[in-house]
C-alpha positions in Angstrom: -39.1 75.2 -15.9 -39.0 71.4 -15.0 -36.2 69.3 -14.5 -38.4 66.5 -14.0 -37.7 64.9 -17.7 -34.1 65.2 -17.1 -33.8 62.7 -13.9 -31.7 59.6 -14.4 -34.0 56.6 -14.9 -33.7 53.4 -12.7 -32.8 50.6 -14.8 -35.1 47.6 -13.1 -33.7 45.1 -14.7 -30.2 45.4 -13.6 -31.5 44.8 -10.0 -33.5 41.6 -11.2 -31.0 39.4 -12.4 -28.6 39.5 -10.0 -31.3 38.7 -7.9 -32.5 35.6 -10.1 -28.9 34.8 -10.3 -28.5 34.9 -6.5 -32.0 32.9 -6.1 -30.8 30.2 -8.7 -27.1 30.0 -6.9 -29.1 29.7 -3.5 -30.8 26.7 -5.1 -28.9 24.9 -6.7 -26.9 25.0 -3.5 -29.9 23.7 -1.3 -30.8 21.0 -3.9 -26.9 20.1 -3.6 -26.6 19.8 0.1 -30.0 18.6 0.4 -28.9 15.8 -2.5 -25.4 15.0 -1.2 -27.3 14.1 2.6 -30.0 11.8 0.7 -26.5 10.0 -1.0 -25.2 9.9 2.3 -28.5 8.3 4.1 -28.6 5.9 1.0 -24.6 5.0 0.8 -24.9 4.3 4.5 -27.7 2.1 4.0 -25.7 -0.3 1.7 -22.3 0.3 3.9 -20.6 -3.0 4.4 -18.3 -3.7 6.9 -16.1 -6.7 8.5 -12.7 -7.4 9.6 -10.5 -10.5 10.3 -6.9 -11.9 10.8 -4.6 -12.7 8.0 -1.0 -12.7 7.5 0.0 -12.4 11.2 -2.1 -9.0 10.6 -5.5 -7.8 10.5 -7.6 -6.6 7.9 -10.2 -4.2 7.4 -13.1 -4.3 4.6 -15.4 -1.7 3.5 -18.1 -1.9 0.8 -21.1 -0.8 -0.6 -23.6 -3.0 -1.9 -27.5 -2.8 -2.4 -28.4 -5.9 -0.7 -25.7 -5.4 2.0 -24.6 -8.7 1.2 -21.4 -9.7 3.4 -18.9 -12.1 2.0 -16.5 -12.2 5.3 -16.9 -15.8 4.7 -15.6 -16.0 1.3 -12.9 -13.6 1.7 -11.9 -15.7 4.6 -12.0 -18.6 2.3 -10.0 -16.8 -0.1 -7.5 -15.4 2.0 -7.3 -19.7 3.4 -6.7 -20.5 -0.2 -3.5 -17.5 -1.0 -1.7 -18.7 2.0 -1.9 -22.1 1.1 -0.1 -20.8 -2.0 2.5 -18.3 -0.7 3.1 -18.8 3.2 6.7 -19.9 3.7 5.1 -19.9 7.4 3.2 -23.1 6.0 5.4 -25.9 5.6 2.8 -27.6 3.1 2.4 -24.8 1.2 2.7 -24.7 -2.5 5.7 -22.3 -1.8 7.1 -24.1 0.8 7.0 -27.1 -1.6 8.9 -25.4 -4.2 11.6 -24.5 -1.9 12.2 -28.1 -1.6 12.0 -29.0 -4.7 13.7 -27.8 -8.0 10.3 -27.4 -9.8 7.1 -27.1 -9.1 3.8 -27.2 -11.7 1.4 -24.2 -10.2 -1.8 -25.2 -8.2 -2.9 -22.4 -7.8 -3.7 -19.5 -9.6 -1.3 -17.3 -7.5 2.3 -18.3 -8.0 2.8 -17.3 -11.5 1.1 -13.4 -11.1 3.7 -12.7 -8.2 7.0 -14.1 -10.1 6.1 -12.0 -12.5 5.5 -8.7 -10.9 8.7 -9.9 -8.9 11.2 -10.1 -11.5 9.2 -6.6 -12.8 10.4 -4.9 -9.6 13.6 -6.9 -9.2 14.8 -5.7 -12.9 13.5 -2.0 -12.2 14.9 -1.8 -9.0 18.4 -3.1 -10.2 18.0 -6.0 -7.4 17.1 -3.9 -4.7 13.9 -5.7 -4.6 14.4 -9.7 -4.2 12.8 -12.6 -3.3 15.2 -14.7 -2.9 16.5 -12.8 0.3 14.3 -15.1 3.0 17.3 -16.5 4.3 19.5 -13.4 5.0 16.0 -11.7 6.9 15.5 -15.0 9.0 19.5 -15.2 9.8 19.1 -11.7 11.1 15.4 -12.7 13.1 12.9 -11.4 11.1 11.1 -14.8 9.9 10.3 -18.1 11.2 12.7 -19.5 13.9 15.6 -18.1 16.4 18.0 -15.1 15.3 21.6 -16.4 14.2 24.7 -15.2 15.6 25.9 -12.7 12.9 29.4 -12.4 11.3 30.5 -11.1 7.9 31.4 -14.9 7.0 28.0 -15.5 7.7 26.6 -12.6 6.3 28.6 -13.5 3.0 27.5 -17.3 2.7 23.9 -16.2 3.0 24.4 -13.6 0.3 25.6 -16.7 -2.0 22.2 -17.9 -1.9 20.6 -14.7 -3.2 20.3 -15.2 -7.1 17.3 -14.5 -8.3 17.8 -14.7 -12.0 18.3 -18.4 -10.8 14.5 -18.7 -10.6 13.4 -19.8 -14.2 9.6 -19.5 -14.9 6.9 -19.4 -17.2 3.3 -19.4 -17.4 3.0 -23.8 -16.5 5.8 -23.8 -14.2 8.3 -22.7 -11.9 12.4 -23.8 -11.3 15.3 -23.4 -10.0 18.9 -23.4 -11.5 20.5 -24.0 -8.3 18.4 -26.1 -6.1 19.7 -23.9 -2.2 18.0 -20.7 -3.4 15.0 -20.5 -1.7 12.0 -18.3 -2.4 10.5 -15.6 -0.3 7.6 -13.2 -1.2 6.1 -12.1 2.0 7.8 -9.0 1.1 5.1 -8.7 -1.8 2.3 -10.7 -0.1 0.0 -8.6 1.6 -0.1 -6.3 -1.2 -1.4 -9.4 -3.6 -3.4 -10.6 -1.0 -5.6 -7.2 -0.8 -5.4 -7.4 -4.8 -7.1 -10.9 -4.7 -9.7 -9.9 -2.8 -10.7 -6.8 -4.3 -10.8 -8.9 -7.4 -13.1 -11.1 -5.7 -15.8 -8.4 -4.9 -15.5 -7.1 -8.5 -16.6 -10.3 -9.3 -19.3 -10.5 -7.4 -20.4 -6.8 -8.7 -19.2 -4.7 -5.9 -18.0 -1.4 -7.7 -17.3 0.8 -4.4 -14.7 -0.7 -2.2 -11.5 -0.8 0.0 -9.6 -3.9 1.4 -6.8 -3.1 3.7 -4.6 -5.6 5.0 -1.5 -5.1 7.4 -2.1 -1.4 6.2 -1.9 -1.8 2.7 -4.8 -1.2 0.7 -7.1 -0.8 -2.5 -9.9 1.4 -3.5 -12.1 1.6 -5.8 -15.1 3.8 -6.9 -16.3 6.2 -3.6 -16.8 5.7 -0.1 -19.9 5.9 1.8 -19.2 9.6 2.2 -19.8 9.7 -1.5 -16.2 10.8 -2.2 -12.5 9.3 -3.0 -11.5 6.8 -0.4 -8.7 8.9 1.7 -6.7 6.5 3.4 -4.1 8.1 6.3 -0.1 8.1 6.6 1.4 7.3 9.9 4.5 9.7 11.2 7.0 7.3 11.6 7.5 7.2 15.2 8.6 3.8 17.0 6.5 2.0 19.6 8.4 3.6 22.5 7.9 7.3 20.8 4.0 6.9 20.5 4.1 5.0 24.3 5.6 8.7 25.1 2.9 10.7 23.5 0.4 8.6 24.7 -0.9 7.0 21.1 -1.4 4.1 19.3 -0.5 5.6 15.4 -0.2 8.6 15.2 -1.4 10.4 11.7 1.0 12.7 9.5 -0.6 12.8 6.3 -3.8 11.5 4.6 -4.4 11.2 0.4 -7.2 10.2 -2.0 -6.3 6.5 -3.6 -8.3 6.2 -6.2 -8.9 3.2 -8.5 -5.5 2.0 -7.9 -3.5 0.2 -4.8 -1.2 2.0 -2.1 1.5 0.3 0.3 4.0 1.9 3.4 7.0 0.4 4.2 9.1 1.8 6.9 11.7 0.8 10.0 10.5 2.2 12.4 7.5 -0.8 14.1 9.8 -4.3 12.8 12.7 -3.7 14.5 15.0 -4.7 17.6 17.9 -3.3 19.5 21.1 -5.2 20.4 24.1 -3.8 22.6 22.7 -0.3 21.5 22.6 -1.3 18.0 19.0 -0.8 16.1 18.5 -3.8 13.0 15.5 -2.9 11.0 13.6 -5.6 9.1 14.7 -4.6 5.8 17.7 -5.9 4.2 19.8 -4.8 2.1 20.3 -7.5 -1.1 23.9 -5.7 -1.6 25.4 -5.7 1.3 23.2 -8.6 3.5 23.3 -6.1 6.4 19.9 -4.3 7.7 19.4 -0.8 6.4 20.9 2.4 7.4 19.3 5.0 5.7 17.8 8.9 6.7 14.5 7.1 4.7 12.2 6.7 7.3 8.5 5.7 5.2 8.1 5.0 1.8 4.5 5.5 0.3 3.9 4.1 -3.0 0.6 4.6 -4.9 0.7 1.9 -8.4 -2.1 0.2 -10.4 -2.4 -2.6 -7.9 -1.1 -2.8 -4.6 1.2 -5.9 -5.3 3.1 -3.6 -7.6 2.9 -0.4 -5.0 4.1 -3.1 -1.9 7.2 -4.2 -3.6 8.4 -0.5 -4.9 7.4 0.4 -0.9 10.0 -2.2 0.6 12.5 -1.3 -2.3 12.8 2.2 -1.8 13.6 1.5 2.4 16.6 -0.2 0.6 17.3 2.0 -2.2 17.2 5.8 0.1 15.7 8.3 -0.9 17.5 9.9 -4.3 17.4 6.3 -6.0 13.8 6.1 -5.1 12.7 9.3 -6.2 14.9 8.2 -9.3 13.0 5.4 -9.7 9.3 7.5 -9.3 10.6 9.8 -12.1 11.0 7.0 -14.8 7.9 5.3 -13.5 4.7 7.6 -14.6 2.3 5.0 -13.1 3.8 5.3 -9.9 3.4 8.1 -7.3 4.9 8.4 -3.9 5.3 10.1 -0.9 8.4 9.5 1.1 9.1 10.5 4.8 13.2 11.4 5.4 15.5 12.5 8.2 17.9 15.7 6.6 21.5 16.3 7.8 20.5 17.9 11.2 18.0 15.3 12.2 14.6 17.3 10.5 11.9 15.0 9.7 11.4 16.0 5.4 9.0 15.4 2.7 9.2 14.6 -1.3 6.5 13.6 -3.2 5.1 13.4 -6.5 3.2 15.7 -8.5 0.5 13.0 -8.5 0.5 12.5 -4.5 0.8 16.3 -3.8 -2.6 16.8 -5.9 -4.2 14.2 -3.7 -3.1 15.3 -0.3 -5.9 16.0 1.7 -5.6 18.3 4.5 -5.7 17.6 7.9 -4.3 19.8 10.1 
């Protein structure tokens, strides 16, 4: 008898479609790579790419544009035109007019966006961010002109001068309650310089971008690798520690900043050491004395970078538990701050937001 009609019969179709499936996975995967290096051939064709001096820095400028059209010129021009506004370095400036003066009608279109954004960050910060600190920081030699010989009488009649609620402004004009406080926004001004000319760019229809100046930066849209802008994180090392390993910078981190503005502060490049003594460039508004804190960098990511520049050089003065205070109550904020713990161990906080962008580069 045969056994023949009893065999288990091969089901065909389960063989096919995981082979159509595997066929259609293998490509779409072809078409994808093969697509992604066509974007790349065609984003590198429209790559734009210049860099200047600004500041007492440099800057950097990527974009890309179909007619590779480069406006190094205008930015240059633009860049002429900010200082002009905000230098204290400039003795003509619009500025350095004010701080003669008790009142000054705005020229430009610059001095009123960066009172505002400092009494923003002045208020949130409970004063640790403030403008009106310029002469404490040059006292101390970080600004125009010789260090002064320091003394707690001296340190106390320059804190007399901070008052920043002295500064009385609106949308026409700009004065001051007691004509010896003097204005300062360097602190600020790289950050709203990159703003400006971003802003330019988008004017001129440039969608896919990133200015840096000084190291703080903007991006917008992709980069010519035809993903997020990832800008990198310096370990804060000092001059002497990257002389002993041998580097210029020296990269501990790298994140995606997209659509939005991101600014470092730290201690550890602006500094100088007196009879063993470090001073770091950032000054406390409290106490008038240079910072002492286990808060080594300060990375802020905020809707501009005027706004992400002056949270940066608060939080070196606020430490690190009032900072990440601060990044708690502020949900357009991120940050990513480099501290020193209790036996000397380099540490990291950062927000949910920043931790999701990390990119890895170890």
């Amino acid at each position: 008898m045969s056994n023949q009609g009893n065999r288990p019969r091969f089901n065909t179709k389960s063989l096919i479609y995981p082979i159509v499936l595997l066929g259609l996975m293998f490509a779409v995967q072809q078409y994808r790579e093969r697509k992604y290096g066509q974007d790349l051939a065609e984003n590198a064709s429209k790559l734009v790419y210049f860099e200047g001096n600004t500041m007492g820095t440099t800057y950097h400028i990527k974009y890309l544009d179909e007619s590779q059209r480069n406006y190094k010129q205008q930015v240059d021009s633009v860049l002429l035109d900010f200082n002009q506004a905000l230098s204290t370095y400039i003795a003509d400036s619009e500025i350095s007019q004010f701080n003669r003066e008790q009142r000054l009608k705005y020229k430009s279109p610059y001095f009123y966006p960066v009172l505002e954004a400092s009494k923003e960050v002045y208020e949130i910060t409970d004063g640790a961010f403030d403008p009106t600190i310029g002469p404490l920081a040059k006292a101390w030699g970080f600004g125009a002109g010789d260090r002064t010989k320091m003394s707690q009488a001296k340190v106390d009649s320059l804190l007399a001068l901070l008052d920043f609620p002295s500064i009385v402004f609106d949308q026409e004009e700009v004065k001051k309650e007691r004509p010896e406080v003097q204005l300062n926004v360097n602190a600020l001004a790289k950050g709203y310089g990159v703003d400006v000319v971003a802003d330019y760019l988008k004017a001129q229809g440039v969608e896919h971008l990133m200015v840096e100046i000084g190291g703080e930066v903007v991006c917008h849209g992709l980069s010519d690798k035809n993903m997020p802008w990832v800008i990198g994180i310096d370990e804060p090392l000092t001059a002497e520690e990257l002389a002993e390993r041998g580097v210029k910078r020296q990269l501990y981190a790298a994140i995606k900043v997209e659509n939005q503005g991101m600014a470092t502060s730290g201690n550890y490049r602006n500094y100088y050491v007196e009879n063993g003594v470090k001073y770091a460039h950032t000054i406390d508004p409290k106490t008038g004395y240079p910072v002492q804190r286990s808060l080594l960098s300060a990375t802020v990511l905020a809707p501009n970078c005027m706004l992400a520049d002056a949270y940066a050089t608060a939080f070196m003065v606020m430490g690190v538990e009032k900072s990440i205070a601060i990044l708690e109550s502020q949900p357009a904020l991120e940050g990513y701050l480099i501290y020193s713990d209790a036996e000397g161990k380099m540490k990291i906080y950062a927000t949910k937001g920043a931790e999701k962008a990390m990119v890895n580069i170890r």
